[in-house]
N, C-alpha and C positions, 0 to 999 in steps of 0.2 A: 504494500500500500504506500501511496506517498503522503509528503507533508507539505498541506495547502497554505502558505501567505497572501492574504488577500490585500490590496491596499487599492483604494477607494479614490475617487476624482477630487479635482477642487472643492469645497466647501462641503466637502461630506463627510463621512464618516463612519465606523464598521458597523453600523447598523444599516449600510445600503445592501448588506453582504448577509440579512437576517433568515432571506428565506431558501437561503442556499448550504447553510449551516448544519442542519440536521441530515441535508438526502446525505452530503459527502460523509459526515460523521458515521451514517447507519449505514456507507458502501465500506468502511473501515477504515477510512483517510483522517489523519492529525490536520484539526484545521485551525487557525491564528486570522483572527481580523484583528487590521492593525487602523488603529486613528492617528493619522498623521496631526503633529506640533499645529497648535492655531484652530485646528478644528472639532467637529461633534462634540463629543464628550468634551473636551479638551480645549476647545474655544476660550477658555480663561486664559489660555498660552497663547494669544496672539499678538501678534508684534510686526509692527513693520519691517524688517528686517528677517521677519523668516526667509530662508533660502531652501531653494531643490536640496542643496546638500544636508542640513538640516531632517528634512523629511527622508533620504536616501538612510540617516545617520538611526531616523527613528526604527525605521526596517533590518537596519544592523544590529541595531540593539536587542531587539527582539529575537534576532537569529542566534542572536551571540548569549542572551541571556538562557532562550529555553535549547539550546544546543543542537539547533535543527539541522538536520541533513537530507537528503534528496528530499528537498524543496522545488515545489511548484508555484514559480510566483505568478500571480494574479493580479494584473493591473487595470483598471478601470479611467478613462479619460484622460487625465492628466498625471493617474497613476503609472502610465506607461513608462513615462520618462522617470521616475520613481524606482520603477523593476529594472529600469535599464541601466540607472546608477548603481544600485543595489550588486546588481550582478555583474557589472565592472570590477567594483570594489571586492567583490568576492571572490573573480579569477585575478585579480591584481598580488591580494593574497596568498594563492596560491592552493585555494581549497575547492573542492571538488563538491561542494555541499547543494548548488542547482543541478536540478534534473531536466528543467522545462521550462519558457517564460511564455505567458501566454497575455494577448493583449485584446481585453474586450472594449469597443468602441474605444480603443487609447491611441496616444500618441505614441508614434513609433521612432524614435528621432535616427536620423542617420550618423554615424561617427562624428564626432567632434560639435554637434546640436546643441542648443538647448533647447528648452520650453517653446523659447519666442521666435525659431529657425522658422523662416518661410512667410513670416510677416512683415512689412517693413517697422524698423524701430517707429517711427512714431505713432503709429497703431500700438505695439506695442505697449510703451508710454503712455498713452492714451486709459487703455484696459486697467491699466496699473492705477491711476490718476482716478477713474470712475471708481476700483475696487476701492480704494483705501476712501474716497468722499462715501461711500456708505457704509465705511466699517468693518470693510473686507479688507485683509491682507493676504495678498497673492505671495507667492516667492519673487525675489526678484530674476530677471531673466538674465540667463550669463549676458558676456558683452557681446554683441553681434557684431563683429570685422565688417 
Protein backbone atom coordinates (compact mmCIF):
# COMPACT_ATOMS: atom_id res chain seq x y z
CA UNK A 1 0.00 0.00 0.00
CA UNK A 2 1.22 3.59 -0.27
CA UNK A 3 1.41 6.62 1.70
CA UNK A 4 -0.86 9.45 0.42
CA UNK A 5 0.36 13.47 1.19
CA UNK A 6 -2.27 15.44 0.19
CA UNK A 7 -1.79 19.38 -0.18
CA UNK A 8 -4.46 21.51 -1.06
CA UNK A 9 -4.61 24.82 -3.41
CA UNK A 10 -4.45 28.56 -2.52
CA UNK A 11 -6.63 29.55 0.38
CA UNK A 12 -7.61 26.16 1.24
CA UNK A 13 -7.09 23.73 3.39
CA UNK A 14 -7.07 19.66 4.38
CA UNK A 15 -10.58 19.79 4.61
CA UNK A 16 -10.89 20.10 0.73
CA UNK A 17 -9.24 16.54 0.91
CA UNK A 18 -12.51 15.35 3.51
CA UNK A 19 -14.38 13.11 1.27
CA UNK A 20 -11.47 11.29 -0.04
CA UNK A 21 -10.05 10.32 3.31
CA UNK A 22 -11.89 7.20 4.24
CA UNK A 23 -12.31 5.30 0.50
CA UNK A 24 -8.14 5.56 0.42
CA UNK A 25 -7.85 4.74 4.30
CA UNK A 26 -10.41 1.59 3.83
CA UNK A 27 -8.24 0.53 0.34
CA UNK A 28 -5.35 0.38 3.19
CA UNK A 29 -3.30 3.50 2.09
CA UNK A 30 -1.54 5.88 5.06
CA UNK A 31 -3.18 9.16 4.23
CA UNK A 32 -1.71 12.83 5.71
CA UNK A 33 -3.65 16.16 4.73
CA UNK A 34 -1.54 18.73 5.09
CA UNK A 35 -2.76 22.77 5.69
CA UNK A 36 -0.30 24.74 4.30
CA UNK A 37 1.35 28.03 6.76
CA UNK A 38 -1.49 31.18 6.25
CA UNK A 39 -4.21 28.97 5.61
CA UNK A 40 -7.78 26.65 6.89
CA UNK A 41 -7.07 25.79 10.18
CA UNK A 42 -4.02 27.75 10.31
CA UNK A 43 -5.07 31.06 8.96
CA UNK A 44 -3.84 32.73 12.29
CA UNK A 45 -0.28 32.05 10.58
CA UNK A 46 -0.76 34.60 7.93
CA UNK A 47 1.72 36.87 6.96
CA UNK A 48 2.71 38.76 4.08
CA UNK A 49 5.77 37.26 3.45
CA UNK A 50 4.79 33.77 3.38
CA UNK A 51 6.78 32.20 0.53
CA UNK A 52 6.39 28.65 -1.85
CA UNK A 53 9.34 27.69 0.15
CA UNK A 54 7.77 28.13 3.35
CA UNK A 55 4.74 25.85 2.32
CA UNK A 56 7.22 23.37 0.40
CA UNK A 57 9.19 23.40 4.17
CA UNK A 58 5.46 22.68 5.71
CA UNK A 59 5.26 19.21 3.40
CA UNK A 60 8.92 18.46 4.63
CA UNK A 61 8.12 18.75 7.94
CA UNK A 62 5.53 16.42 7.89
CA UNK A 63 7.42 13.97 5.97
CA UNK A 64 10.25 14.26 8.07
CA UNK A 65 8.35 14.37 11.37
CA UNK A 66 5.94 11.19 10.63
CA UNK A 67 8.96 9.34 8.77
CA UNK A 68 7.12 8.61 5.58
CA UNK A 69 8.24 6.62 2.77
CA UNK A 70 6.92 5.66 -0.61
CA UNK A 71 4.88 8.67 -0.72
CA UNK A 72 2.31 9.75 -3.10
CA UNK A 73 2.10 13.36 -3.25
CA UNK A 74 -1.08 14.94 -4.00
CA UNK A 75 -1.25 18.34 -5.33
CA UNK A 76 -4.24 20.33 -5.94
CA UNK A 77 -4.20 23.99 -8.00
CA UNK A 78 -1.56 25.77 -6.68
CA UNK A 79 -0.41 22.67 -4.68
CA UNK A 80 1.32 21.49 -7.65
CA UNK A 81 4.18 23.79 -7.52
CA UNK A 82 4.14 22.77 -3.76
CA UNK A 83 4.71 18.77 -4.66
CA UNK A 84 7.18 19.98 -7.04
CA UNK A 85 9.26 21.72 -4.58
CA UNK A 86 8.61 19.09 -2.03
CA UNK A 87 10.03 16.42 -4.27
CA UNK A 88 13.16 18.60 -5.45
CA UNK A 89 14.16 18.98 -2.19
CA UNK A 90 13.61 15.33 -1.51
CA UNK A 91 15.91 13.94 -4.48
CA UNK A 92 18.21 16.80 -3.71
CA UNK A 93 18.62 14.91 -0.50
CA UNK A 94 19.24 12.05 -1.75
CA UNK A 95 16.32 9.86 -0.46
CA UNK A 96 14.28 7.65 -2.24
CA UNK A 97 11.09 8.39 -0.18
CA UNK A 98 8.45 9.47 -3.46
CA UNK A 99 6.90 7.00 -5.20
CA UNK A 100 4.56 9.13 -7.48
CA UNK A 101 3.51 12.81 -7.93
CA UNK A 102 0.22 13.25 -9.04
CA UNK A 103 -1.37 16.73 -10.05
CA UNK A 104 -5.00 17.33 -9.94
CA UNK A 105 -6.22 20.48 -11.62
CA UNK A 106 -2.47 21.92 -10.41
CA UNK A 107 0.12 23.68 -11.78
CA UNK A 108 2.69 21.81 -13.27
CA UNK A 109 5.72 24.33 -13.55
CA UNK A 110 8.48 23.48 -15.84
CA UNK A 111 12.31 23.56 -14.42
CA UNK A 112 13.43 26.59 -13.16
CA UNK A 113 9.35 28.09 -12.79
CA UNK A 114 7.76 29.55 -10.37
CA UNK A 115 4.15 30.02 -9.39
CA UNK A 116 3.96 33.37 -11.58
CA UNK A 117 5.94 31.43 -14.96
CA UNK A 118 3.66 32.37 -17.82
CA UNK A 119 2.02 35.41 -16.75
CA UNK A 120 3.53 38.65 -17.23
CA UNK A 121 4.95 40.39 -13.95
CA UNK A 122 2.43 42.98 -13.73
CA UNK A 123 -0.42 40.76 -13.76
CA UNK A 124 1.30 39.03 -11.41
CA UNK A 125 1.65 42.17 -9.09
CA UNK A 126 -1.52 42.90 -9.61
CA UNK A 127 -3.12 39.32 -8.00
CA UNK A 128 -0.78 39.86 -5.24
CA UNK A 129 -1.91 43.79 -4.71
CA UNK A 130 -5.89 42.54 -4.81
CA UNK A 131 -4.98 39.24 -2.51
CA UNK A 132 -3.37 41.12 0.36
CA UNK A 133 -6.38 44.59 -0.19
CA UNK A 134 -8.71 41.65 1.02
CA UNK A 135 -6.68 39.97 3.46
CA UNK A 136 -5.35 37.26 1.59
CA UNK A 137 -1.62 36.54 1.48
CA UNK A 138 -0.41 34.78 -1.58
CA UNK A 139 3.34 33.53 -1.59
CA UNK A 140 5.21 35.72 -3.03
CA UNK A 141 6.30 34.65 -6.79
CA UNK A 142 10.02 33.95 -7.37
CA UNK A 143 11.64 36.66 -9.41
CA UNK A 144 10.66 36.36 -13.02
CA UNK A 145 14.02 37.14 -15.54
Amino acid sequence: MSTFVLVHGAWGGAWIWRRILSPLRAAGHEVHAVTLTGDGERAHLRRADISLQDHIDDVLGLIDAEELRDIVLVGHSYGGMVITGVADALLARGTGRIKQLVYVDAMVPLPGEGWGAGHPPEIVQARLAAARAHGNALPQPDPID
